[in-house]
Residue frames as qw, qx, qy, qz and C-alpha x, y, z in Angstrom:
[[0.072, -0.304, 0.921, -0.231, 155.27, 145.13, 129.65],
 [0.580, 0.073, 0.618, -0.526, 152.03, 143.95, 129.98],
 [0.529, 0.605, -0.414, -0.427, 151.80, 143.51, 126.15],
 [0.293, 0.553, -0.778, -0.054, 154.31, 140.96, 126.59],
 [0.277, -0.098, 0.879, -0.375, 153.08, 139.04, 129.19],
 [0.693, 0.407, 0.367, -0.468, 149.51, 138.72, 127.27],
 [0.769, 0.481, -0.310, -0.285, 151.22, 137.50, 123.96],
 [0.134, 0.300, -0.920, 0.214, 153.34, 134.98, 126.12],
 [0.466, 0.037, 0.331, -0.819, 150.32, 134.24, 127.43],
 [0.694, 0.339, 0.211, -0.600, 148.43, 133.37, 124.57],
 [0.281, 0.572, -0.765, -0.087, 151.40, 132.01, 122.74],
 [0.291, -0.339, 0.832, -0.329, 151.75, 129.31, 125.52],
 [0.643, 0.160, 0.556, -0.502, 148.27, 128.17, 125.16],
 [0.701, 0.583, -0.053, -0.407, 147.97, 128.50, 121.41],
 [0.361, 0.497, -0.783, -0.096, 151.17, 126.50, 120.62],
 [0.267, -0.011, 0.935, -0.234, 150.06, 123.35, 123.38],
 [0.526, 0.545, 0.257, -0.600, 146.73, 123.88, 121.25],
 [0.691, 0.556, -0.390, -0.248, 147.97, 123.23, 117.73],
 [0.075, 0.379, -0.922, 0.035, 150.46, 120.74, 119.17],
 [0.482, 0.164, 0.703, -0.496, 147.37, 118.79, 120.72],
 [0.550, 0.697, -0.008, -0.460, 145.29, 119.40, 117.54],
 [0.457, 0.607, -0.498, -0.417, 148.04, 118.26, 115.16],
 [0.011, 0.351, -0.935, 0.050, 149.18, 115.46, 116.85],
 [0.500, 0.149, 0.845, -0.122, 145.61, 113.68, 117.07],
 [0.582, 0.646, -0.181, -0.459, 144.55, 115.15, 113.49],
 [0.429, 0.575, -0.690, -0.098, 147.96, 113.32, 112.02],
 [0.361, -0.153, 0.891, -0.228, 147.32, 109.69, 114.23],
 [0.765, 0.428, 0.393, -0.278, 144.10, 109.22, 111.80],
 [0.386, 0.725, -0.359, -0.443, 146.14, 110.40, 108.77],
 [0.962, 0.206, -0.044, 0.176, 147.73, 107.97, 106.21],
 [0.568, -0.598, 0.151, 0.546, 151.16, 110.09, 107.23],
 [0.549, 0.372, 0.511, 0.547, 151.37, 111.81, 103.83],
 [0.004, -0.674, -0.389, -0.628, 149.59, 114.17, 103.84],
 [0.300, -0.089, -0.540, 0.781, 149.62, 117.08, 106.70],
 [0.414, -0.598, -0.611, -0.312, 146.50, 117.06, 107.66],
 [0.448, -0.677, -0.444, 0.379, 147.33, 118.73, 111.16],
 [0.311, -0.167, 0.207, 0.912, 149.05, 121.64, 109.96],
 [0.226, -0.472, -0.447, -0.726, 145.75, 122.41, 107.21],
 [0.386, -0.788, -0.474, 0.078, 143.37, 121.98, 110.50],
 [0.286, -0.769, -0.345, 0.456, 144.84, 124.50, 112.33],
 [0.311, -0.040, 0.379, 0.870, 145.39, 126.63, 109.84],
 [0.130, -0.511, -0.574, -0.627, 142.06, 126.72, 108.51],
 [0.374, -0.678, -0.621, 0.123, 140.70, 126.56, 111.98],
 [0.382, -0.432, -0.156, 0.802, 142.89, 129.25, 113.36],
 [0.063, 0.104, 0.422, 0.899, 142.09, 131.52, 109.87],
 [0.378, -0.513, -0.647, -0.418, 138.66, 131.37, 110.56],
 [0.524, -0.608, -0.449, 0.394, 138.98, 132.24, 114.45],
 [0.346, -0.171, 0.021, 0.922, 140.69, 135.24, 113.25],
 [0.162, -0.503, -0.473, -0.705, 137.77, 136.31, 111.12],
 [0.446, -0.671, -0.592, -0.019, 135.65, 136.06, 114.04],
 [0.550, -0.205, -0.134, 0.798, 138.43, 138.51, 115.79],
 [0.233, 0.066, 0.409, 0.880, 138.04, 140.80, 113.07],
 [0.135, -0.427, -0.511, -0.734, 134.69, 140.80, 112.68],
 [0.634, -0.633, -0.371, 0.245, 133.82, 141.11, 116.48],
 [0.224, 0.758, -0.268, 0.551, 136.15, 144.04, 116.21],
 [0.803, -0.564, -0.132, 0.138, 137.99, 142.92, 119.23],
 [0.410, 0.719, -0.296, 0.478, 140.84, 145.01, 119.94],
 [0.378, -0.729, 0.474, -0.320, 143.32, 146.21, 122.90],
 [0.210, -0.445, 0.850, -0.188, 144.57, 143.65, 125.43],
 [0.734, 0.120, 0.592, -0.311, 141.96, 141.07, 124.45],
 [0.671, 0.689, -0.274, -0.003, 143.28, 141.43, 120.28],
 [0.403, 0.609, -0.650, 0.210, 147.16, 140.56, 121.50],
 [0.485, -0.431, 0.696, -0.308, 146.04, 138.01, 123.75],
 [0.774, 0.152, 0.571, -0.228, 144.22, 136.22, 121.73],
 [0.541, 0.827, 0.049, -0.144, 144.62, 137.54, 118.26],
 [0.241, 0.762, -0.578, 0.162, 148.74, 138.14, 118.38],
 [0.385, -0.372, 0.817, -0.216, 149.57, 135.23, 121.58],
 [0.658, 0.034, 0.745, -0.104, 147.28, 132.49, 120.77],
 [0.896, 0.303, 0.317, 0.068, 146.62, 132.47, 117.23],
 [0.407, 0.823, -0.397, -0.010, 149.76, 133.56, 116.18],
 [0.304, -0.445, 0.838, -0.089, 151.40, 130.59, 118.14],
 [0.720, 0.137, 0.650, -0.202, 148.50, 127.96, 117.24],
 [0.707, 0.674, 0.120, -0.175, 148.77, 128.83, 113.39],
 [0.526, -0.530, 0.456, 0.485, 152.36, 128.04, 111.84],
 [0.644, 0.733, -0.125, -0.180, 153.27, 129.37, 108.01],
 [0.159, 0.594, -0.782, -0.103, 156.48, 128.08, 108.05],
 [0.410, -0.220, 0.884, -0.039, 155.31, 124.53, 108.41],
 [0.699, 0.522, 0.450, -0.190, 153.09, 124.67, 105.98],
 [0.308, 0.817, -0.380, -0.306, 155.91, 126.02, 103.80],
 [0.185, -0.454, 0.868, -0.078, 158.14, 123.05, 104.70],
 [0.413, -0.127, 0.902, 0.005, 155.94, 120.77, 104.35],
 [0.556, 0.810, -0.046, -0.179, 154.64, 121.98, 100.57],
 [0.159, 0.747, -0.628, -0.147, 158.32, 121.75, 100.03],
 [0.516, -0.224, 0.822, -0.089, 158.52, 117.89, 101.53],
 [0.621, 0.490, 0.428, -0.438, 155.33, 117.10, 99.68],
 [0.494, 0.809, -0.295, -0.120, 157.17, 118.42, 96.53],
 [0.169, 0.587, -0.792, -0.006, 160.40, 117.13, 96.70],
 [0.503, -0.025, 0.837, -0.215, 158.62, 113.85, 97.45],
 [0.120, -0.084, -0.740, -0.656, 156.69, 113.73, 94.10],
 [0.023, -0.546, -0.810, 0.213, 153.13, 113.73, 95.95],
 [0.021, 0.263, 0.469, 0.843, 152.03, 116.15, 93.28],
 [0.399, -0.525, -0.591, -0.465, 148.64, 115.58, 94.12],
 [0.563, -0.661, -0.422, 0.260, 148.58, 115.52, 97.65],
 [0.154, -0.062, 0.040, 0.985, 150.66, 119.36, 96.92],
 [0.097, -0.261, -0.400, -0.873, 147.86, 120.58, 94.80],
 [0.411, -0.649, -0.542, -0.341, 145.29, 119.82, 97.61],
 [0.642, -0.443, -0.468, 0.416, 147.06, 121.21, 99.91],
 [0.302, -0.214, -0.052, 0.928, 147.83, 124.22, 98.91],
 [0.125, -0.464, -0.548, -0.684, 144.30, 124.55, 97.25],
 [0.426, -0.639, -0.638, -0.067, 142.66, 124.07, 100.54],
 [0.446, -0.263, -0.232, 0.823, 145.44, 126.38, 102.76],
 [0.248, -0.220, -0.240, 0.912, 144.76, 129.09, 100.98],
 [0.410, -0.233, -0.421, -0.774, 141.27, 129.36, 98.95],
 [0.534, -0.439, -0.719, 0.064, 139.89, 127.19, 102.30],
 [0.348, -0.330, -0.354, 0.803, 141.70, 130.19, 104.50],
 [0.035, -0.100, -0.251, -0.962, 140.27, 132.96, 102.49],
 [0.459, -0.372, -0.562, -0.579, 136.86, 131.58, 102.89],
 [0.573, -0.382, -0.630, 0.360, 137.11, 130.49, 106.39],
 [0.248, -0.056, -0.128, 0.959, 138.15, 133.93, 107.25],
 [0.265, -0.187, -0.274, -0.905, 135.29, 135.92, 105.39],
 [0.527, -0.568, -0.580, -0.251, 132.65, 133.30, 107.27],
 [0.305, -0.491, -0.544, 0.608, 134.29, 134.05, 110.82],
 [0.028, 0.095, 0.044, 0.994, 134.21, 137.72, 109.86],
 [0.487, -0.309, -0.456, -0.677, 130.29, 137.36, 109.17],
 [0.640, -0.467, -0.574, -0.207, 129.79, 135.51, 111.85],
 [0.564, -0.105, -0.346, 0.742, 131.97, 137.72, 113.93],
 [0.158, -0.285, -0.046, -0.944, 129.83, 140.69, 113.10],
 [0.603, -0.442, -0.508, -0.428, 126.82, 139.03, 114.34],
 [0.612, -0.131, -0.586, 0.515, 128.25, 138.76, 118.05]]
């Protein structure tokens, strides 16, 4: 039970978090391009490293780790809106988006990790 309550928890926070986050990320934007969705992605991929590499486990891993960034980070909008992107012709504005998502995540990740070990 307690499980639950710590990924409802973190959930809560992490989802008013990425809402907050996307919504003044995407007020600068030009409205193409989903710029709030990559921030907290990357950001969130990169907090995880830190997770990881901090070897943070138990009730402090599925509060933070499972509740908050598994609420603040969202693959299915970034699927959707890869798909928009596409089915809009905005070729380009695809090909950076999915360059940065997931060769930005990959890297973000490995720095938190490093800089997660150092903690």
């Amino acid at each position: 039970m307690t499980e639950f309550v710590l990924v409802s928890i973190g959930g809560f926070f992490g989802a008013i978090c990425r809402y907050a986050i996307s919504r003044k990320v995407n007020e600068k934007g030009n409205g193409r391009f989903p710029a709030g969705t990559l921030t907290v992605n990357l950001l969130g991929a990169f907090l995880l490293g830190i997770l990881l590499g901090a070897k943070i486990t138990g009730p402090m891993y599925i509060l933070l780790g499972t509740g908050f960034m598994g609420a603040f980070t969202t693959f299915s909008t970034f699927k959707l809106e890869s798909e928009k992107l596409r089915l809009s012709g905005l070729r380009k504005y695809l090909s950076i988006y999915l360059v940065s998502t997931y060769i930005g995540g990959f890297l973000l990740a490995f720095f938190g990790i490093i800089i997660g070990k150092s903690l």
